[in-house]
C-alpha positions in Angstrom: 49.4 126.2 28.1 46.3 123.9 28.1 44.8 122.6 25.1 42.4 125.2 23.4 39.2 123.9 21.7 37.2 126.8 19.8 33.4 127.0 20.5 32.5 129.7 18.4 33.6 129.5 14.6 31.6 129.6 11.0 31.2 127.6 7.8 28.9 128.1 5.3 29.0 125.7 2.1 29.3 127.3 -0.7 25.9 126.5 -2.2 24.7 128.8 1.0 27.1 131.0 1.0 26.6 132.2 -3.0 22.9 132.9 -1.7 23.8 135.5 0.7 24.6 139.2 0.2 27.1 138.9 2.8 28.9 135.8 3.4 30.2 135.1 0.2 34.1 135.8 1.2 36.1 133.6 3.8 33.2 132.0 5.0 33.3 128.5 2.8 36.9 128.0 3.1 37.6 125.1 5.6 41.0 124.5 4.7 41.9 128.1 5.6 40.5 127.8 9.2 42.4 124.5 9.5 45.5 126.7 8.9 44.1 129.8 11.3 43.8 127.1 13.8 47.2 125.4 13.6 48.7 128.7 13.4 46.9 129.2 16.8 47.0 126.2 18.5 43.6 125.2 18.1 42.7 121.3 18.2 38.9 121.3 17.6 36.1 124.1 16.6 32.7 124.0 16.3 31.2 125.2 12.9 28.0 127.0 13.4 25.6 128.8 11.4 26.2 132.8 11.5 22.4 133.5 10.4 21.9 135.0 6.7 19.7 135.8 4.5 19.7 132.6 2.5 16.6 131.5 3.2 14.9 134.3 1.1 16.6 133.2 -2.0 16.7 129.8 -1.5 12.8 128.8 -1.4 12.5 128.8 2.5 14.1 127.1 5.2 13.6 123.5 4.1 15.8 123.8 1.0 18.3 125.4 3.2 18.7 123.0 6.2 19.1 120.5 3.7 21.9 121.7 2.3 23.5 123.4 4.9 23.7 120.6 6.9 25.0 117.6 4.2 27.8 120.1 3.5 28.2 120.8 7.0 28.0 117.3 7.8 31.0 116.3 4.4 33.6 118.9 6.2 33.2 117.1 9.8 33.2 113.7 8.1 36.7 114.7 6.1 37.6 116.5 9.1 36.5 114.6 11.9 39.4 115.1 14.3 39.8 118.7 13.9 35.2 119.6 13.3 32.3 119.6 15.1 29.6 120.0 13.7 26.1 122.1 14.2 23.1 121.4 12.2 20.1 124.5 11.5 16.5 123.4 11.3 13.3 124.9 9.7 11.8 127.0 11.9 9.0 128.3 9.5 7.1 124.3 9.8 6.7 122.0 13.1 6.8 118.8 11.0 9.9 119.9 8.9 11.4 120.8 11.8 11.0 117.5 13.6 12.4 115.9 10.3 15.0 117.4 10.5 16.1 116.8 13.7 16.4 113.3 12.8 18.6 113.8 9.5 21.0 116.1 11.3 21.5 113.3 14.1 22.1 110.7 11.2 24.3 113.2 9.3 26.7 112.8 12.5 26.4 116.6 13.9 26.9 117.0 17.1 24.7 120.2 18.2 21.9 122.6 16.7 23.0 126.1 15.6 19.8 128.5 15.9 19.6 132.5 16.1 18.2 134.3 19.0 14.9 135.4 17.4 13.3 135.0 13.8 10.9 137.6 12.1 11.0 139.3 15.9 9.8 136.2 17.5 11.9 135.0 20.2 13.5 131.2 21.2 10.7 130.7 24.3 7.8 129.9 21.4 6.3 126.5 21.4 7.1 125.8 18.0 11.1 125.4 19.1 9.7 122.9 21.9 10.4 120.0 19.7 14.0 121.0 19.5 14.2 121.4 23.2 12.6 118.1 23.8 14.9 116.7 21.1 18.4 118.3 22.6 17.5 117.1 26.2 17.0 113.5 25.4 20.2 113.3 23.0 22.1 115.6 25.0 22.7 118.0 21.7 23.7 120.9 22.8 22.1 124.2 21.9 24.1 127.6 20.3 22.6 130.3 20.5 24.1 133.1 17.9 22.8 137.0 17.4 19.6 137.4 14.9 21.0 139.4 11.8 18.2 139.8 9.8 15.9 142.2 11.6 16.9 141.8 14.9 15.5 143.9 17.8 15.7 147.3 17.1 16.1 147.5 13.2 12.6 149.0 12.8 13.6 151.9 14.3 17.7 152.2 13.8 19.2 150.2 10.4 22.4 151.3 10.2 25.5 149.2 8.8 27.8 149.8 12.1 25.0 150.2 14.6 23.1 147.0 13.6 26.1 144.4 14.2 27.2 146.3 17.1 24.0 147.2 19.3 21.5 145.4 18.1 22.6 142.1 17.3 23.8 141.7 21.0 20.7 143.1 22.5 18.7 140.0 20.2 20.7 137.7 22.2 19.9 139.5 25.5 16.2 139.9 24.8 16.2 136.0 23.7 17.4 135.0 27.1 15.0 137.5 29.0 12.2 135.6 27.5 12.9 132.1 27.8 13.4 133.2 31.6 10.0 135.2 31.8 8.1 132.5 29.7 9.7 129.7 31.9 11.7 127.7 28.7 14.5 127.1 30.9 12.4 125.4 33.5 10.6 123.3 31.2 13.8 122.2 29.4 16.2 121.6 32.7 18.1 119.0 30.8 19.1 121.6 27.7 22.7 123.0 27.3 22.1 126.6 25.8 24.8 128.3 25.1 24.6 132.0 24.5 27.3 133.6 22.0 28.9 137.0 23.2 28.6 136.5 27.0 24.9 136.9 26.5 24.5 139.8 25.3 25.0 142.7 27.7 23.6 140.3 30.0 27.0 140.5 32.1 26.5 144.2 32.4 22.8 144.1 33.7 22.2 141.1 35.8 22.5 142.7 38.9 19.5 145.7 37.5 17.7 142.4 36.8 17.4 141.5 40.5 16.7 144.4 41.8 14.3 145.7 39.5 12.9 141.9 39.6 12.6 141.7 43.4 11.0 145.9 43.8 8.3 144.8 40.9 7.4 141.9 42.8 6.7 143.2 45.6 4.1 145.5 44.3 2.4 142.6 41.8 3.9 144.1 38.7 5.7 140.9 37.7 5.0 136.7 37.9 6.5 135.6 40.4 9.8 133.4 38.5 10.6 131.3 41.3 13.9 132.0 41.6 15.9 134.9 41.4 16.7 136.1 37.4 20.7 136.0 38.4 19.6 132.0 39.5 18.8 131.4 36.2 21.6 133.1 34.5 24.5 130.9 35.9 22.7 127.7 35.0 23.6 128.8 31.4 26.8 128.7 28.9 28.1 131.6 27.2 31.2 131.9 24.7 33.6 134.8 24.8 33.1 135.6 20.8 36.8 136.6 20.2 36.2 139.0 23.0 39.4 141.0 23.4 38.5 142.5 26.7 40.1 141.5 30.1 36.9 144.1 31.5 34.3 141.7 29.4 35.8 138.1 31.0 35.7 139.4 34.5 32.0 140.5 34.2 31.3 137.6 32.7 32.9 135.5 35.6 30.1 137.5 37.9 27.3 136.2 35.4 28.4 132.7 35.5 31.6 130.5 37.1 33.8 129.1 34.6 32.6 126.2 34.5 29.9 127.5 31.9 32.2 130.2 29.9 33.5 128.3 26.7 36.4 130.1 24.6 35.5 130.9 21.0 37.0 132.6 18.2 33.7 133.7 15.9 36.4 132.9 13.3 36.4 134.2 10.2 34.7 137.6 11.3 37.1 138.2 14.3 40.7 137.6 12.7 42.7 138.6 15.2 42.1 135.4 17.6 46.1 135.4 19.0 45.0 138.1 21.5 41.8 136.7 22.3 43.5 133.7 22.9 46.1 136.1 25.0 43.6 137.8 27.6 42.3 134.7 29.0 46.4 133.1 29.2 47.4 136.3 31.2 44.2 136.5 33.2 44.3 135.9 37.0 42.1 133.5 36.8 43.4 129.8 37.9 44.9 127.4 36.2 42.2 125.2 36.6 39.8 127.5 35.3 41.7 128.6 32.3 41.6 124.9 31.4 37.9 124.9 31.7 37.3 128.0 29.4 39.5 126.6 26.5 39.2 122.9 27.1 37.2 120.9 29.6 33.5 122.7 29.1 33.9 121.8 24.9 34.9 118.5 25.8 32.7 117.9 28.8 29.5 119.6 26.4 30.3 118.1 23.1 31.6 114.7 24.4 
């Protein structure tokens, strides 16, 4: 059994947490998921930021990132063998953003949670260049986790199984089709995004994106990207969310190799992380790239 190193799990301090109309329960409790993971094996998780609605009763994102991130920051400090840490930044103000940038490298996190689109705009907008330019010379890494606060589709469909199901996903799909079409991953070669949930339903559509890529550019309906989309696609990381699904690993496997496939839990909304733990231990794959799923990408990324 090779070490397993989670990199997909939440904490919210409880100063955030109380602000939220959801995350109030499980989600400040680091001394549970230190059990969780013993209980599972687990030597090392990265905490990331799930997306809430905080920021609209906290004054903005400012007042946010500043707490978020010290208490972030105390937990990985206390817990420094077992925590990694990702800090959030403003995204509402270029300077603040830049500012904070700095605090969360002296705060000793490690990468930059962010969601896959704010207020329907998506990660490929200049104002997020700063991070980019930021995570490629300190080789901070980039998560990428769903939008839950009007993500794409939630004009038209709000519905409390639908929303977390469909349409969170499809944010994170949507987010990657855009940095692709407005050429963020081209501009920012040295970034290491990784993309919660396989992607999206990105697994289940890359090979539509080819074709339907290659027919429009024939006929001058599209920009020509260079590159096949599928070429772009297996530069990227993705985390298995707690997947459950042998179905969901092996499409993933056709996205990307595993070399960019991390093992996460999305602990403490998926609780049942012994069988997602099970699926990739009784997979077909290799030994060697079992041990890059659950150990050697975390390491090798967040080194």
């Amino acid at each position: 059994m090779p070490k397993i190193f989670d990199s997909h799990s939440h904490y919210i301090p409880p100063e955030v947490a109380k602000n939220t109309a959801f995350f109030k329960v499980f989600w400040s409790d680091a001394e549970a998921q230190l059990k969780s993971m013993d209980a599972h094996g687990i030597e090392k998780a990265l905490l990331l930021y799930p997306s809430t609605d905080a920021h609209l009763n906290m004054g903005g994102w400012g007042n946010v990132c500043r707490i978020y991130n010290e208490g972030v920051a105390a937990v990985v400090k206390k817990h420094k063998d077992r925590f990694v840490g990702a800090g959030i930044v403003p995204v509402d103000n270029a300077q603040a953003l830049k500012e904070e940038l700095k605090r969360i490298e002296g705060l000793g996190l490690k990468a930059i949670s962010i969601a896959s689109s704010y207020e329907g705009k998506y990660l490929d907008g200049e104002i997020f260049f700063p991070a980019w330019e930021f995570a490629g010379e300190k080789n901070f890494p980039i998560h990428v986790h769903p939008q839950i606060i009007n993500p794409i589709g939630e004009d038209r469909v709000r519905d409390p199984l639908l929303s977390p199901v469909l349409e969170y996903v499809f944010d994170v799909s949507m987010c990657i089709g855009k940095m692709m079409m407005e050429g963020t991953f081209l501009k920012f070669p040295k970034v290491k995004f990784i993309f919660a949930h396989y992607g999206g339903v990105l697994p289940f559509v890359k090979e539509r994106f080819d074709n339907t890529y290659q027919m429009l550019l024939k006929r001058n309906f599209v920009k020509d990207l260079s590159k096949l989309p599928s070429e772009y696609f297996k530069n990227l990381y993705f985390d298995v969310s707690g997947s459950k699904s042998p179905a969901a690993l092996a499409c993933a496997l056709e996205l990307a190799d595993a070399g960019h496939v991390l093992w996460g839990s999305d602990y403490p909304a998926n609780q049942n992380i012994g069988e997602s733990i099970g699926v990739l231990v009784v997979s077909p794959l290799t030994a060697e790239q079992k041990n890059l799923i659950f150990c050697e990408n975390f390491q090798r990324i967040f080194a």
